[in-house]
C-alpha positions as CSV (number, residue, x, y, z in Angstrom):
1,X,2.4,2.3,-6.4
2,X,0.6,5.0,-8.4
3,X,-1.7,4.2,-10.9
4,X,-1.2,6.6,-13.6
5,X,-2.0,5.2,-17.0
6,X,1.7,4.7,-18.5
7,X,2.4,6.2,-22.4
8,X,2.7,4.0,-25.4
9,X,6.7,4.4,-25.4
10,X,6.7,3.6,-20.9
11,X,4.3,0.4,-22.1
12,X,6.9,-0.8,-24.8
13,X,10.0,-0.7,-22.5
14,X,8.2,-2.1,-19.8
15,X,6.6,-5.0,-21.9
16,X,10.2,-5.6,-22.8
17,X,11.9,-5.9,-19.3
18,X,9.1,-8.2,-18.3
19,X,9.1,-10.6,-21.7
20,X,13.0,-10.9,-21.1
21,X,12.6,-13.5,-18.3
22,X,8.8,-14.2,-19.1
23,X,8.6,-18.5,-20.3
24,X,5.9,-17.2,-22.7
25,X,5.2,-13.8,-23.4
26,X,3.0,-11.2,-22.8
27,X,1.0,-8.9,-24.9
28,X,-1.2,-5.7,-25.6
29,X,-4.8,-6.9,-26.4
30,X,-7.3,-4.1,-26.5
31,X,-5.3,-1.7,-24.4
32,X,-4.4,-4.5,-21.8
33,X,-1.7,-6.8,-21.1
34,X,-2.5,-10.1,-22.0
35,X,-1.6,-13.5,-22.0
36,X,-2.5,-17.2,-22.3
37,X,-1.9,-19.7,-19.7
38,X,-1.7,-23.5,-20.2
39,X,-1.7,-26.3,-17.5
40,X,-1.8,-29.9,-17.6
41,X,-5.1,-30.2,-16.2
42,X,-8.1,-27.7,-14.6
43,X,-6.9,-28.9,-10.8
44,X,-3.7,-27.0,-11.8
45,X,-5.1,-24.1,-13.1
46,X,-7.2,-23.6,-10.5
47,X,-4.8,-23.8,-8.4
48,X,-2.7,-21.4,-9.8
49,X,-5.8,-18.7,-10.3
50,X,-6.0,-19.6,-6.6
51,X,-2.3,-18.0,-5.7
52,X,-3.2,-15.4,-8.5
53,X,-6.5,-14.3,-6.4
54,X,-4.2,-14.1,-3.4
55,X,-1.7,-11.7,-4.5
56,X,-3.9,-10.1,-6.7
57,X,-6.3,-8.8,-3.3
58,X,-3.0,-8.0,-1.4
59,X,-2.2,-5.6,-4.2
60,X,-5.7,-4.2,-4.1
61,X,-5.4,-5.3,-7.9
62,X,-7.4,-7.6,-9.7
63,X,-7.0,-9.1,-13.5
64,X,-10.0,-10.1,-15.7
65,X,-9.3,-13.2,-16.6
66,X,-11.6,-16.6,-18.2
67,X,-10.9,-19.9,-17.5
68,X,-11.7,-22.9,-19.5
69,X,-10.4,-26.6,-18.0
70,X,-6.8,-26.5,-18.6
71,X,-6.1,-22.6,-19.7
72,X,-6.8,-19.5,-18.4
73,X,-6.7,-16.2,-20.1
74,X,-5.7,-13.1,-17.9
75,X,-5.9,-9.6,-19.2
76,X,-4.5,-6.4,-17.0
77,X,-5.1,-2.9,-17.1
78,X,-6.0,-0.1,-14.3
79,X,-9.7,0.6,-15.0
80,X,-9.7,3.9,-13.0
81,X,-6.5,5.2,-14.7
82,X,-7.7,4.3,-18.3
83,X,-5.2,1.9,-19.1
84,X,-2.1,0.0,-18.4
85,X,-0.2,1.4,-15.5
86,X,3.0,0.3,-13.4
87,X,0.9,-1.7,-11.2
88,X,-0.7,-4.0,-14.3
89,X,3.3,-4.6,-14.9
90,X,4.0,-5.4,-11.4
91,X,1.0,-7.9,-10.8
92,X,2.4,-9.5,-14.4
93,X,5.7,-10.2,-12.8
94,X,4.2,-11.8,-10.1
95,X,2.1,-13.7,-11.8
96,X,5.3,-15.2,-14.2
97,X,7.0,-16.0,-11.0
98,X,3.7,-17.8,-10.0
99,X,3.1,-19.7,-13.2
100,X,7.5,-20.7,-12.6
101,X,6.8,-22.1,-9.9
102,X,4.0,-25.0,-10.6
């Protein structure tokens, strides 16, 4: 996957394929992708930043993210391309399919 940082108009269209199946959708936040997670309790959401942190070093790929009890906060962009890139889309995805599947 290369990590070239994506323009504005590749970022658009590709925040609009992923918020067309996304539960709750993503955003740009200070030049990142961003979103807010909710959970019923902090067992859950540690749980899922658990499978996140598992993908997440697989993909050589890691989000900056903040937790408080219930809710965690991930933000995504390729710091040594500058920005958003394929790869901050791709990790996204998998995250959805993560947060489907609690």
């Amino acid at each position: 996957m290369t990590r070239s940082r994506l323009d504005q108009k590749a970022i658009e269209s590709a925040l609009a394929e992923l918020n067309a199946t996304a539960a709750s959708p993503w955003s740009l936040a200070d030049d990142k992708l961003y979103k807010v997670f909710q959970f019923k309790d902090f067992i859950e959401a540690f749980g899922f930043m658990t499978r996140v942190a598992m993908v997440a070093e697989t993909m050589g790929h890691h989000p900056e993210w903040c937790n408080v009890y219930a809710r965690v906060v991930i933000s995504l962009a390729t710091h040594d391309a500058g920005g958003i890139t394929a790869l901050d889309f791709m990790l996204a995805s998998r995250i959805d399919a993560m947060d489907k599947a609690v």
